[in-house]
Backbone as XML, in Angstrom:
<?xml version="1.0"?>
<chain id="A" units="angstrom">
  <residue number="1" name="UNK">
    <atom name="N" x="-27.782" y="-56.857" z="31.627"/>
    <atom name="CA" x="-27.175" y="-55.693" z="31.043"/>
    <atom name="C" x="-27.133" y="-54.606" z="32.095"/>
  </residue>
  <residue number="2" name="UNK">
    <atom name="N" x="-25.620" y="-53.943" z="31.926"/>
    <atom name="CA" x="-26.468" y="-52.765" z="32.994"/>
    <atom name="C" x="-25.833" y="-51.693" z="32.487"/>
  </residue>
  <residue number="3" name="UNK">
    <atom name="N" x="-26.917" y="-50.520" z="32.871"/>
    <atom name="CA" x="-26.479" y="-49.388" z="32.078"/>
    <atom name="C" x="-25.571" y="-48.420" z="33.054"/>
  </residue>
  <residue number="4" name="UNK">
    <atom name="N" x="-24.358" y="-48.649" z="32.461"/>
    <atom name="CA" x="-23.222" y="-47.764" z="33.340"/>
    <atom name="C" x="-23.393" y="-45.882" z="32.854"/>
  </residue>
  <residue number="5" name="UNK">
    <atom name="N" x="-23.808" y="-45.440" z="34.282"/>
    <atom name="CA" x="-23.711" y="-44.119" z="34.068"/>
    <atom name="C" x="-23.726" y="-43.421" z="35.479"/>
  </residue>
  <residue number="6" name="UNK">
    <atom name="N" x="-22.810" y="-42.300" z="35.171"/>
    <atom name="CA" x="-22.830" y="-41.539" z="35.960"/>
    <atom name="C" x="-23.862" y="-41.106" z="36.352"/>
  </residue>
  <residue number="7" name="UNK">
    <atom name="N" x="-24.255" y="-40.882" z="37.833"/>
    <atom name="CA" x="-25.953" y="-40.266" z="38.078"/>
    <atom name="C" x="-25.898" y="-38.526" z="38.283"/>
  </residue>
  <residue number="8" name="UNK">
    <atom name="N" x="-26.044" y="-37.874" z="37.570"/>
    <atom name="CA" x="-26.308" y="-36.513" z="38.017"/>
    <atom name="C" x="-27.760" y="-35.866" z="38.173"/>
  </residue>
  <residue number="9" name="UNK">
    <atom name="N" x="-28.525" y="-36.702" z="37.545"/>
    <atom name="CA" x="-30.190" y="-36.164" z="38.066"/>
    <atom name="C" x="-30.569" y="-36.667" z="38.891"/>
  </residue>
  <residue number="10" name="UNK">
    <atom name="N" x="-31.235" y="-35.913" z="39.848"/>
    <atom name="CA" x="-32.487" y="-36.572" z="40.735"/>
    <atom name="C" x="-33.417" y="-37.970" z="40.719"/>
  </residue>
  <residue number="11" name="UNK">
    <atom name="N" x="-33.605" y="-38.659" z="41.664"/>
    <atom name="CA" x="-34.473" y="-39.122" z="41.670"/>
    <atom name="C" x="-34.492" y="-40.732" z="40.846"/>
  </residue>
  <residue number="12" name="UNK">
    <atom name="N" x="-35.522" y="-41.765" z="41.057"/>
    <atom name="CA" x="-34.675" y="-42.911" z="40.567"/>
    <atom name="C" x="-34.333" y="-43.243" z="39.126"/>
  </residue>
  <residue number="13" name="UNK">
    <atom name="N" x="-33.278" y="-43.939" z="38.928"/>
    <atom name="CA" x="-32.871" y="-44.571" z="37.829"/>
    <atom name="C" x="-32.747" y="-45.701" z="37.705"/>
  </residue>
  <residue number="14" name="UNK">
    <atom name="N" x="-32.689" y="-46.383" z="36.323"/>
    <atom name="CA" x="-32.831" y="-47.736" z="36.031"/>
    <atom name="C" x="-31.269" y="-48.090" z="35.672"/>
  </residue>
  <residue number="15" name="UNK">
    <atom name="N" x="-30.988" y="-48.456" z="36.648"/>
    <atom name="CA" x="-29.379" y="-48.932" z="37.013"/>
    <atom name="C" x="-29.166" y="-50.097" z="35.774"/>
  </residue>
  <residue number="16" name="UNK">
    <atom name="N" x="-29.802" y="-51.167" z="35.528"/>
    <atom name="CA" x="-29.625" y="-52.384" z="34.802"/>
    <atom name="C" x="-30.721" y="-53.094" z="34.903"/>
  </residue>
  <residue number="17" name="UNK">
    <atom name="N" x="-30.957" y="-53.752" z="33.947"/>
    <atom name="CA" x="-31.761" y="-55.199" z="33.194"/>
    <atom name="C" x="-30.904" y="-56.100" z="33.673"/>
  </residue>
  <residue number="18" name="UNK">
    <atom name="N" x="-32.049" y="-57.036" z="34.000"/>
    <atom name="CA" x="-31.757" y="-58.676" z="34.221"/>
    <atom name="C" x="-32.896" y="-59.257" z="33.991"/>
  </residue>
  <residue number="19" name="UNK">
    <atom name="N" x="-32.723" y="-60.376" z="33.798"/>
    <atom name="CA" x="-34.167" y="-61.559" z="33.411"/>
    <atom name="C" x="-34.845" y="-61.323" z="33.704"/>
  </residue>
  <residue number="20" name="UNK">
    <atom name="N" x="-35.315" y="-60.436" z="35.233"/>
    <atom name="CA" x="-36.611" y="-60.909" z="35.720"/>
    <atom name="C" x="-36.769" y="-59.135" z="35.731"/>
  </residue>
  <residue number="21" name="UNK">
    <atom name="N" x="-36.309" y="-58.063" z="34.822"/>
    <atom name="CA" x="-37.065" y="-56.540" z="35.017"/>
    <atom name="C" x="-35.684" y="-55.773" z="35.068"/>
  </residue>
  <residue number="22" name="UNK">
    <atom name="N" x="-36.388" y="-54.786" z="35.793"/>
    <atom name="CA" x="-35.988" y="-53.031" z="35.959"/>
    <atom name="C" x="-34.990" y="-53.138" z="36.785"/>
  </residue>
  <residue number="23" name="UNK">
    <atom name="N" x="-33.688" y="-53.280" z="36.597"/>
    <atom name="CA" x="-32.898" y="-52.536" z="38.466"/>
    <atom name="C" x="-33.336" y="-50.926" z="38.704"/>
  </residue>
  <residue number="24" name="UNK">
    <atom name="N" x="-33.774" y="-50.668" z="39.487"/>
    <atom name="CA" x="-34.227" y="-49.530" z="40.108"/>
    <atom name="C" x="-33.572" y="-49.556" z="41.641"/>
  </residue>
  <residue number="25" name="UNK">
    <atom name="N" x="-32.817" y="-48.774" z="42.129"/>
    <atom name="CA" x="-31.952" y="-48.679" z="43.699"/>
    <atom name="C" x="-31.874" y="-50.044" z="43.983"/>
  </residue>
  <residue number="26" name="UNK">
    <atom name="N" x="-32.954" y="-50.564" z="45.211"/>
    <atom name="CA" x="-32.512" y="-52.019" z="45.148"/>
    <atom name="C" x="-33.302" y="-53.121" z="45.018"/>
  </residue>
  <residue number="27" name="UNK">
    <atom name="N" x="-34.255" y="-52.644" z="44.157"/>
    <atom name="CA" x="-35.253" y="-53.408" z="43.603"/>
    <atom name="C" x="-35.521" y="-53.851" z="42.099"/>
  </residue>
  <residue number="28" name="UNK">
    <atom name="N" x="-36.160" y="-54.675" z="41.630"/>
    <atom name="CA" x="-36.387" y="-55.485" z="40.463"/>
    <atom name="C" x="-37.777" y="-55.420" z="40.278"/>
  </residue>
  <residue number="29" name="UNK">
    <atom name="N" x="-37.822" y="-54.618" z="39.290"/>
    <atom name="CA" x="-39.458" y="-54.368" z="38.962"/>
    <atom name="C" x="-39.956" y="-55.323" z="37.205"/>
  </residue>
  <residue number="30" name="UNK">
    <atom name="N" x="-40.676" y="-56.253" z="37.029"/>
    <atom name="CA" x="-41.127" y="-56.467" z="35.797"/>
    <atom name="C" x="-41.471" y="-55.781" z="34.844"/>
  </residue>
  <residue number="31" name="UNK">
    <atom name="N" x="-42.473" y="-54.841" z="35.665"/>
    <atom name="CA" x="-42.822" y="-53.721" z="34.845"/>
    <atom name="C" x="-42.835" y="-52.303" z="35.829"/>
  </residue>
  <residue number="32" name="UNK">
    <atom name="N" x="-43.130" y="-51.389" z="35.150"/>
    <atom name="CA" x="-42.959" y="-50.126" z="35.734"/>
    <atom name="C" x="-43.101" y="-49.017" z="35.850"/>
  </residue>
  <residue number="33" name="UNK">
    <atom name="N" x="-43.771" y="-48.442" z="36.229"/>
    <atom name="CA" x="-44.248" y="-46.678" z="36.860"/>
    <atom name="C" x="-42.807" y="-46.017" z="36.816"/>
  </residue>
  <residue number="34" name="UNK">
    <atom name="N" x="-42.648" y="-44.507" z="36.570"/>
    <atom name="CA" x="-41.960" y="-43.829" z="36.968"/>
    <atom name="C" x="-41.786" y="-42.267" z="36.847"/>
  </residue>
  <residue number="35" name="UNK">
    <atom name="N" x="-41.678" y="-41.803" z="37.834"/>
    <atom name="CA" x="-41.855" y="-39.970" z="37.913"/>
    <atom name="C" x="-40.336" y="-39.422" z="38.334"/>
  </residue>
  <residue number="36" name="UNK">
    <atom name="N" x="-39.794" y="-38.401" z="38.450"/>
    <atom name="CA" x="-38.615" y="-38.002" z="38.898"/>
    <atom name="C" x="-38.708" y="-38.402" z="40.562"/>
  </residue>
  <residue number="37" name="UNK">
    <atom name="N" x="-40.125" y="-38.740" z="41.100"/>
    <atom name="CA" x="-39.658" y="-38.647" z="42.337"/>
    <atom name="C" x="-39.520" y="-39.975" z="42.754"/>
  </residue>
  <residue number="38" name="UNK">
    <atom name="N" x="-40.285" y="-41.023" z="42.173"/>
    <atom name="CA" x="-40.450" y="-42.132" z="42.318"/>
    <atom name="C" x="-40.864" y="-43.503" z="41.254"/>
  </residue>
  <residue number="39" name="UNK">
    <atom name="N" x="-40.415" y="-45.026" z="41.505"/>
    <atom name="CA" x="-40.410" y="-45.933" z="41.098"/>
    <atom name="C" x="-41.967" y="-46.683" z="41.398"/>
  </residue>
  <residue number="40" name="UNK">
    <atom name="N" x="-42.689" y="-47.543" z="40.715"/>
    <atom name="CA" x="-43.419" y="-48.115" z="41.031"/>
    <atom name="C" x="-43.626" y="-49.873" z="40.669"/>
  </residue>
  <residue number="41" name="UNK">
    <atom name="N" x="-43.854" y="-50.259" z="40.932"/>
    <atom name="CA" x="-44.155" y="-51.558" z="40.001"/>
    <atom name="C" x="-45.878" y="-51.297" z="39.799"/>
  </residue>
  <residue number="42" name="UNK">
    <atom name="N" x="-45.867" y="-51.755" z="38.604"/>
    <atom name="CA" x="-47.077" y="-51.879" z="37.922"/>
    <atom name="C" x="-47.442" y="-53.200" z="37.061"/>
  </residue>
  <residue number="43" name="UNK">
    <atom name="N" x="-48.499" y="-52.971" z="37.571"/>
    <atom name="CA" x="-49.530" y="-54.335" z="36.433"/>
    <atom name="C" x="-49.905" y="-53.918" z="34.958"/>
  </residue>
  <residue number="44" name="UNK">
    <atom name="N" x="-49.250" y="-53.798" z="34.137"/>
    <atom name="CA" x="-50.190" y="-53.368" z="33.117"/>
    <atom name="C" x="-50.546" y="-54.111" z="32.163"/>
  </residue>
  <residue number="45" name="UNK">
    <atom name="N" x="-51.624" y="-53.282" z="31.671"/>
    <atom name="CA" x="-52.836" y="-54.206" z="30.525"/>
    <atom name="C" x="-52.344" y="-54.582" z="29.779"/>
  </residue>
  <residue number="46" name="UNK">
    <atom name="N" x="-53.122" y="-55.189" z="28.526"/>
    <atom name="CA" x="-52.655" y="-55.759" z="27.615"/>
    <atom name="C" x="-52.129" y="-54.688" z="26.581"/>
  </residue>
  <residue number="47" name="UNK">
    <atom name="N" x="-51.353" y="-54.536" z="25.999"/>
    <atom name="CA" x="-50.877" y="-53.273" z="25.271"/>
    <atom name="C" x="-51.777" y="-52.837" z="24.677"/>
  </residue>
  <residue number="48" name="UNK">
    <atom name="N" x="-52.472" y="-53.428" z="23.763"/>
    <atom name="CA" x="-53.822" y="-52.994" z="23.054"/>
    <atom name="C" x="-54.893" y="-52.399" z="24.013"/>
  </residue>
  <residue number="49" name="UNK">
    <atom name="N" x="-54.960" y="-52.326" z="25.300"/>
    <atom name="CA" x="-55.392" y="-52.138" z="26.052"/>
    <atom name="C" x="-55.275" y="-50.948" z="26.950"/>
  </residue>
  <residue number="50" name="UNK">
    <atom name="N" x="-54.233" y="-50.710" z="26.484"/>
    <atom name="CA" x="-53.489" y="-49.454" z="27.268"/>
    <atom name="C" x="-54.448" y="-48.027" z="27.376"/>
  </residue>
  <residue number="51" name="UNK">
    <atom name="N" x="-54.716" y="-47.326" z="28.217"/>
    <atom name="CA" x="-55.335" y="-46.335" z="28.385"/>
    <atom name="C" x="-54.860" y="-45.186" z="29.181"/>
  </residue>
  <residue number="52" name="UNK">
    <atom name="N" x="-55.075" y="-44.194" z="29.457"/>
    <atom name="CA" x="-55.076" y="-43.231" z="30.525"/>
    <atom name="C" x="-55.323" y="-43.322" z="32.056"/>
  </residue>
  <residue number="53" name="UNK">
    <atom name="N" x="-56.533" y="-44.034" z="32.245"/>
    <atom name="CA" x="-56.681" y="-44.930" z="33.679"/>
    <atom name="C" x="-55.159" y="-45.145" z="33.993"/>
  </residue>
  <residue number="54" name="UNK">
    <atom name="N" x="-54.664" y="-46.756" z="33.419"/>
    <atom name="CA" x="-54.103" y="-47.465" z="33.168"/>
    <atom name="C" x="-52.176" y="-46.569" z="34.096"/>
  </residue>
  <residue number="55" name="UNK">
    <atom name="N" x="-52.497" y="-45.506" z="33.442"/>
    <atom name="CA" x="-51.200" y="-44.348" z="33.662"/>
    <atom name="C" x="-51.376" y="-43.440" z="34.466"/>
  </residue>
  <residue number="56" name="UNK">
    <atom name="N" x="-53.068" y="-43.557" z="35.294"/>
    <atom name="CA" x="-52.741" y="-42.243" z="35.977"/>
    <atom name="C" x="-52.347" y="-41.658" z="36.924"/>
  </residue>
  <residue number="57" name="UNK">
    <atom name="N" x="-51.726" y="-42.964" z="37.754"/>
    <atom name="CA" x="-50.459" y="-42.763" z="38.970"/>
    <atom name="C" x="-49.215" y="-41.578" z="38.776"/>
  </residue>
  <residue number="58" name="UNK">
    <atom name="N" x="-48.472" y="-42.105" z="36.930"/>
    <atom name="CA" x="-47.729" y="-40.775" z="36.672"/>
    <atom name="C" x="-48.388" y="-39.615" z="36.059"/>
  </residue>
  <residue number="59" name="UNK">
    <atom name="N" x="-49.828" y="-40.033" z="34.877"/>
    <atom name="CA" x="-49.920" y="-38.709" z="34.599"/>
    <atom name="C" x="-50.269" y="-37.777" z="35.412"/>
  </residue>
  <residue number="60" name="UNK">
    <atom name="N" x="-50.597" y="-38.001" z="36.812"/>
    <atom name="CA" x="-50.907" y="-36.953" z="38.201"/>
    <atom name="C" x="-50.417" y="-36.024" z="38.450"/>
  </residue>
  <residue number="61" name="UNK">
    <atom name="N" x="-49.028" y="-35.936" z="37.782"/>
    <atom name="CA" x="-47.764" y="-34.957" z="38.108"/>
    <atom name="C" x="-47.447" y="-33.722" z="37.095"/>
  </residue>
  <residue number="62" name="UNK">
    <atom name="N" x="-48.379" y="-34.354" z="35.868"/>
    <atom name="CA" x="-48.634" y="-33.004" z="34.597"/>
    <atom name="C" x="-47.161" y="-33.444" z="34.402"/>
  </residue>
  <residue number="63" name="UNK">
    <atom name="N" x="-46.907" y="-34.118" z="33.727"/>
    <atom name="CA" x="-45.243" y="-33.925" z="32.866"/>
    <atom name="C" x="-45.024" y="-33.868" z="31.685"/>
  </residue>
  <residue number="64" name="UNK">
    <atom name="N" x="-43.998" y="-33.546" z="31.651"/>
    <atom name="CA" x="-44.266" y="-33.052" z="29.980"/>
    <atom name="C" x="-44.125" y="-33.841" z="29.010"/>
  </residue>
  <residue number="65" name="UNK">
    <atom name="N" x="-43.989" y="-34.774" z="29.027"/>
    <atom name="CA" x="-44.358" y="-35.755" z="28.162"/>
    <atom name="C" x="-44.305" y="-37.700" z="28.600"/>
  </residue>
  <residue number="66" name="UNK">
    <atom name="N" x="-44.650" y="-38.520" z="28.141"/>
    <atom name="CA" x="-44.510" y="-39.424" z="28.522"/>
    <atom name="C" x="-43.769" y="-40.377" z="27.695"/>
  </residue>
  <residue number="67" name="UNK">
    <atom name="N" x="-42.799" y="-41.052" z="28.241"/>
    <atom name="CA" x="-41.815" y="-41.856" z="27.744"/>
    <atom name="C" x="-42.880" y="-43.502" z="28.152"/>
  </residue>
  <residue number="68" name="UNK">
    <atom name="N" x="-42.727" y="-44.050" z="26.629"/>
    <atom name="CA" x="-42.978" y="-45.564" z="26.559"/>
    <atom name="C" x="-42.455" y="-46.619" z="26.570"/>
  </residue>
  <residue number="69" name="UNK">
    <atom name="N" x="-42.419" y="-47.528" z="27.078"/>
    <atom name="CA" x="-41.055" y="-48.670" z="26.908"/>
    <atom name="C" x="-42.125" y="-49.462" z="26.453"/>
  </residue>
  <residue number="70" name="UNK">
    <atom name="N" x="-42.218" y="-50.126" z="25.181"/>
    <atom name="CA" x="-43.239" y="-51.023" z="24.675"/>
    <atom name="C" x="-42.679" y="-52.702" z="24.846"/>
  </residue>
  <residue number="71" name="UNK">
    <atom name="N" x="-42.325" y="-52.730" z="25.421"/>
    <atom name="CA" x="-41.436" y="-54.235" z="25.794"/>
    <atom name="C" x="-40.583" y="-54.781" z="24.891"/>
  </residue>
  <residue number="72" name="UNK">
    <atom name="N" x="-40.272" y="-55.786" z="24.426"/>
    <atom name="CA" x="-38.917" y="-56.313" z="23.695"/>
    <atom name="C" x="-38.888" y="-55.568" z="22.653"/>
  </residue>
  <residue number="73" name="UNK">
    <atom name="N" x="-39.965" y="-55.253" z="21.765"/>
    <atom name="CA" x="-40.007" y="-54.675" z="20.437"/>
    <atom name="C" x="-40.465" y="-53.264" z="20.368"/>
  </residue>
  <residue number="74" name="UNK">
    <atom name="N" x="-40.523" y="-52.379" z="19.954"/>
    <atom name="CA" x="-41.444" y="-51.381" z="19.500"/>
    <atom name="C" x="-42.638" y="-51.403" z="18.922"/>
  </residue>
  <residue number="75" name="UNK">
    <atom name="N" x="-43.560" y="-50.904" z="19.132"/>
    <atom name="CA" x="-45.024" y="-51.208" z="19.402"/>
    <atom name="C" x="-45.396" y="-49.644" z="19.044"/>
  </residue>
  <residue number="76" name="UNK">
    <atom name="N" x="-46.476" y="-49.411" z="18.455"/>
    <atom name="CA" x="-47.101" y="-47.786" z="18.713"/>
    <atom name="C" x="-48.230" y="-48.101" z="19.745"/>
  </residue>
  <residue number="77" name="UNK">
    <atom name="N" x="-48.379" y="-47.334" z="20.226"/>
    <atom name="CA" x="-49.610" y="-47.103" z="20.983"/>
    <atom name="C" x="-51.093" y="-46.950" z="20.510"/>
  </residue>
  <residue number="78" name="UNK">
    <atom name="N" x="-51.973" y="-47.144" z="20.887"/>
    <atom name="CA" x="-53.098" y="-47.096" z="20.184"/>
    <atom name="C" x="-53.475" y="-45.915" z="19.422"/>
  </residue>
  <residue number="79" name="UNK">
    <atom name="N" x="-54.507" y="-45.241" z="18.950"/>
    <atom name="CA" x="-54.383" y="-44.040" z="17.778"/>
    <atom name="C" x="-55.441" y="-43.555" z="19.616"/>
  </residue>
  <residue number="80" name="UNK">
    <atom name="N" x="-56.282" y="-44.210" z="20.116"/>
    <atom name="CA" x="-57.039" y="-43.506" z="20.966"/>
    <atom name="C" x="-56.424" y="-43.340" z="22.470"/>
  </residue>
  <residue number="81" name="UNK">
    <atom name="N" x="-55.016" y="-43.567" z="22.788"/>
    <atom name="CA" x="-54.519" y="-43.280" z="23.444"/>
    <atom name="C" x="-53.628" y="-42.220" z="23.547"/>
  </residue>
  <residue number="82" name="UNK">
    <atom name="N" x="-53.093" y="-41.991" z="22.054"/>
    <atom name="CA" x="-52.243" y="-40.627" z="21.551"/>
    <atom name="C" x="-53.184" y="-39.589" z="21.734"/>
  </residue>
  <residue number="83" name="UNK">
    <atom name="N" x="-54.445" y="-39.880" z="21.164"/>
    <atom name="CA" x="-55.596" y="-38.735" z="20.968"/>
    <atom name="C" x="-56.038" y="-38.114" z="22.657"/>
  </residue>
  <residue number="84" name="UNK">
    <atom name="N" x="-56.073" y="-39.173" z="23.281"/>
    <atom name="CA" x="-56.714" y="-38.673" z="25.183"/>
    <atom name="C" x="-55.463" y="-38.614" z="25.581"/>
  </residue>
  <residue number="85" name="UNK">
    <atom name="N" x="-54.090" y="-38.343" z="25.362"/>
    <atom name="CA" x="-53.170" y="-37.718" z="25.912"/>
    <atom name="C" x="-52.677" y="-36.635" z="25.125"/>
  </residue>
  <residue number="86" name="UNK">
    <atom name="N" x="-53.087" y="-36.129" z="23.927"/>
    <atom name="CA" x="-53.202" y="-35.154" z="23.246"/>
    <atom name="C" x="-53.968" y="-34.441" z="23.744"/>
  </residue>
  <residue number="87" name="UNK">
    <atom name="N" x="-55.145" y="-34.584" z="24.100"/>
    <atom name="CA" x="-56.285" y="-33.691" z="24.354"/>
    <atom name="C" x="-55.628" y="-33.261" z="25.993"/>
  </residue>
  <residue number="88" name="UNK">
    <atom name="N" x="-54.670" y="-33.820" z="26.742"/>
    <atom name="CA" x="-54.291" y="-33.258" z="27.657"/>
    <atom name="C" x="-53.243" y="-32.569" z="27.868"/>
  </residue>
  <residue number="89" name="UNK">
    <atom name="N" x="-52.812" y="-32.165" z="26.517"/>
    <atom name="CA" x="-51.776" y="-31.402" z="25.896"/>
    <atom name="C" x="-50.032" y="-32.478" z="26.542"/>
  </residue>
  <residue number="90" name="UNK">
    <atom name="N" x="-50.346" y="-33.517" z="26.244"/>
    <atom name="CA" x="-49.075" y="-34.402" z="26.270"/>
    <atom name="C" x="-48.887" y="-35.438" z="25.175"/>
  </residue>
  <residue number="91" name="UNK">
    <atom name="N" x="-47.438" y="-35.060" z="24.926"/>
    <atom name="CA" x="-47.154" y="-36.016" z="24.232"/>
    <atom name="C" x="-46.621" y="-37.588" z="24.640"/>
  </residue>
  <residue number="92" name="UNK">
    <atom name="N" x="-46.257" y="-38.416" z="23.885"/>
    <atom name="CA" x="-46.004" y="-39.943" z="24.115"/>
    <atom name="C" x="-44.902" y="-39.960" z="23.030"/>
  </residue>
  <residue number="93" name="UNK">
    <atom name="N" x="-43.410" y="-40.741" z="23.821"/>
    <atom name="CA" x="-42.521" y="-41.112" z="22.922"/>
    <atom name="C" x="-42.540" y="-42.741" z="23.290"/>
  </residue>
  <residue number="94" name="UNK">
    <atom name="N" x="-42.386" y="-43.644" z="22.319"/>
    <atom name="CA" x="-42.789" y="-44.985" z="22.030"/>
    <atom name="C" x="-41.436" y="-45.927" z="21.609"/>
  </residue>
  <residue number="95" name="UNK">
    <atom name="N" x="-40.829" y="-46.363" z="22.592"/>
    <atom name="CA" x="-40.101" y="-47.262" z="22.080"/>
    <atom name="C" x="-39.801" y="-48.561" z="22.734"/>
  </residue>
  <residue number="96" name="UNK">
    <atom name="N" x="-38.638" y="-49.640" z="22.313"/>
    <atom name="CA" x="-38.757" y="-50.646" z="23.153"/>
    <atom name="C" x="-38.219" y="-50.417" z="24.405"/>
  </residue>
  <residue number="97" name="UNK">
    <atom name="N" x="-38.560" y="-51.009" z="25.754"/>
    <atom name="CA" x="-38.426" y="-50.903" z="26.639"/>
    <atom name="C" x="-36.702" y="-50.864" z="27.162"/>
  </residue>
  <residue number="98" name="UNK">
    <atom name="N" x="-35.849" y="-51.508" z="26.744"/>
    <atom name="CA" x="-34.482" y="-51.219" z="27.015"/>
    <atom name="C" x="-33.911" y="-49.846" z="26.722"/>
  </residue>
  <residue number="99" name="UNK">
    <atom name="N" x="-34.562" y="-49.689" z="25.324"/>
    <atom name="CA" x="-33.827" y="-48.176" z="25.051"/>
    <atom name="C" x="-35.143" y="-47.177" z="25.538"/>
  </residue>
  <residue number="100" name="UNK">
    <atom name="N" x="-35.388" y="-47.374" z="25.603"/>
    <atom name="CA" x="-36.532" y="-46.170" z="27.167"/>
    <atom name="C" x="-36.107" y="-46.542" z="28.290"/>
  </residue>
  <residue number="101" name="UNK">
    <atom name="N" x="-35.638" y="-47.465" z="28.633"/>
    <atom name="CA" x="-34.412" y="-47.043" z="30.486"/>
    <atom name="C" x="-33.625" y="-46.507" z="30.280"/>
  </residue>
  <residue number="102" name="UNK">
    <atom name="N" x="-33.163" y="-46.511" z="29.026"/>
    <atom name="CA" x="-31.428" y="-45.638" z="28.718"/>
    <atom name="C" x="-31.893" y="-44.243" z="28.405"/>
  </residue>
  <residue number="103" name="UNK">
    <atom name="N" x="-33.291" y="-43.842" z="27.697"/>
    <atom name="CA" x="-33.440" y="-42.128" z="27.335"/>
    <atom name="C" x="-33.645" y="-41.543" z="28.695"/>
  </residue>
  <residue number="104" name="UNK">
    <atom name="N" x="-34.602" y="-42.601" z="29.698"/>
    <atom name="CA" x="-35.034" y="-42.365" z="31.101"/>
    <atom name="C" x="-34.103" y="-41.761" z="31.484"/>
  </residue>
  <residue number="105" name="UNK">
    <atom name="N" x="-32.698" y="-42.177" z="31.332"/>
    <atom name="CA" x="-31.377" y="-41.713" z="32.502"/>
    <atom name="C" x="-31.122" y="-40.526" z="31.630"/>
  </residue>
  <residue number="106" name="UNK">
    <atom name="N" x="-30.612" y="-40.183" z="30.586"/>
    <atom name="CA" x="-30.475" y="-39.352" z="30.081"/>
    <atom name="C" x="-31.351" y="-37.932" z="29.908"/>
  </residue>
  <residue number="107" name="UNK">
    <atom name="N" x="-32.996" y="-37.913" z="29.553"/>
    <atom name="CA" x="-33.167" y="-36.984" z="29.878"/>
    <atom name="C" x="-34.000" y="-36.269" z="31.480"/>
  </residue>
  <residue number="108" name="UNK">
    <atom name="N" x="-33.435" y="-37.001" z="32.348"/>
    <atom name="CA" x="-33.737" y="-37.144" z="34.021"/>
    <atom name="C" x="-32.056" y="-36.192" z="33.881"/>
  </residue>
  <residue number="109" name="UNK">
    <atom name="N" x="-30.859" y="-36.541" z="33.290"/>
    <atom name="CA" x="-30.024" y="-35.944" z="33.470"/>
    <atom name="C" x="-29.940" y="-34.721" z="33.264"/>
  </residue>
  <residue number="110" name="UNK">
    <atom name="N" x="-31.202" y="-34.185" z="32.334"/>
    <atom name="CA" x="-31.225" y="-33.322" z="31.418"/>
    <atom name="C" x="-32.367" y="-32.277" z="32.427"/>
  </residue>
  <residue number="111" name="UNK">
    <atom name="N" x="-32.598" y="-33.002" z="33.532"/>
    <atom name="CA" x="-33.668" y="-32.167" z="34.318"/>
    <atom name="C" x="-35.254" y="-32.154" z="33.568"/>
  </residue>
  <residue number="112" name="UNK">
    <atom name="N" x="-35.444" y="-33.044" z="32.872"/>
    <atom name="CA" x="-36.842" y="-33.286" z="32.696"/>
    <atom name="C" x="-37.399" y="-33.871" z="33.339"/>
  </residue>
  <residue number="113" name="UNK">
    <atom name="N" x="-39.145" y="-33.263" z="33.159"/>
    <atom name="CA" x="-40.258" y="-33.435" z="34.338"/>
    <atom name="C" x="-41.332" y="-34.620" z="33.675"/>
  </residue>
  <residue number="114" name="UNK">
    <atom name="N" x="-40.221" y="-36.007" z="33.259"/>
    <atom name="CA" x="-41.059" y="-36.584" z="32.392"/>
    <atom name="C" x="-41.231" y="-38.099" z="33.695"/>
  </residue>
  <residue number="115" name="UNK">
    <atom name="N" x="-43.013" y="-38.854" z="32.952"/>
    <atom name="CA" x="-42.830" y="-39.701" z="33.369"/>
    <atom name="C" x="-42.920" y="-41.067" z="32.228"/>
  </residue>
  <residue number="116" name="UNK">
    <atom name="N" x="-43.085" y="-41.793" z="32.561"/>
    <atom name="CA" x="-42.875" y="-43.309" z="32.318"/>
    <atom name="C" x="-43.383" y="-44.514" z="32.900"/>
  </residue>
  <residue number="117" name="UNK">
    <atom name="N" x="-43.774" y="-45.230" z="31.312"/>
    <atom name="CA" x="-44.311" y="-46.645" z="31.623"/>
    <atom name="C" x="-43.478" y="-47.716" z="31.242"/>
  </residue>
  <residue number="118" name="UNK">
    <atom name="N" x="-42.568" y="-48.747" z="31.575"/>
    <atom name="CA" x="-42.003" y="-49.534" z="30.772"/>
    <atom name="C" x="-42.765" y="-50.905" z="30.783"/>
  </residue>
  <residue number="119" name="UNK">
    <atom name="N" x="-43.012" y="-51.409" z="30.198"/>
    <atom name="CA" x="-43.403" y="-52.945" z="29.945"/>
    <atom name="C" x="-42.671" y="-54.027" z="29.617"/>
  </residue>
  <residue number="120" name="UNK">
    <atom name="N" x="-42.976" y="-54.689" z="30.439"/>
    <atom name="CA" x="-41.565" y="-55.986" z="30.459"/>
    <atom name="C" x="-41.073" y="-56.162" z="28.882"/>
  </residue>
  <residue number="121" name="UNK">
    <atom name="N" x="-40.014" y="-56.886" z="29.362"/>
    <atom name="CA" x="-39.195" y="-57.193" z="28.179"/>
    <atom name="C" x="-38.714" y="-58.402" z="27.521"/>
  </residue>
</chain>
């Protein structure tokens, strides 16, 4: 799939899905880190598992909120992961991972200082 869009924000975007992850510039990530300034590949835990550790490559940057890509399906996040990113005055938006590459481009267009975890798909 690839998501056709004009680029007017900064910094990377998730060009298209294919079997094996993320198009990001000219790389293919499974899973994935991401800040306005930069792409990462990441290992991450088991979803149930998910923590703050786990994120704190992007939460480093204080953004204002964090976008979730929960992999094929939608997933919530744990109740004690909302709560220790609450207590750091951030919120978490939670969805499946395809349509969190597509809000990614959109509000990056929008000049938000958000980051992101996506989990394969």
């Amino acid at each position: 799939m690839k998501l056709d869009r004009t680029r007017k924000g900064d910094g990377p975007l998730v060009s298209g899905l294919t079997a094996d992850g993320f198009r990001v510039d000219d790389g293919i990530y499974p899973a994935l880190l991401m800040t306005p300034q930069r792409a990462d590949l990441w290992e991450p835990p088991a979803f149930e598992a998910l923590d703050v550790d786990a994120l704190a490559p992007v939460l480093a940057m204080q953004p204002e909120f964090l976008l979730l890509g929960t992999g094929a399906t939608l997933r919530q996040p744990s109740r004690a992961l909302v709560r220790a990113l609450d207590a750091r005055g951030l919120g978490i938006e939670a969805m499946d991972s395809r349509a969190a590459a597509r809000a990614w481009g959109v509000l990056r267009d929008e000049g938000r200082q958000i980051a992101a975890a996506f989990y394969p798909f």
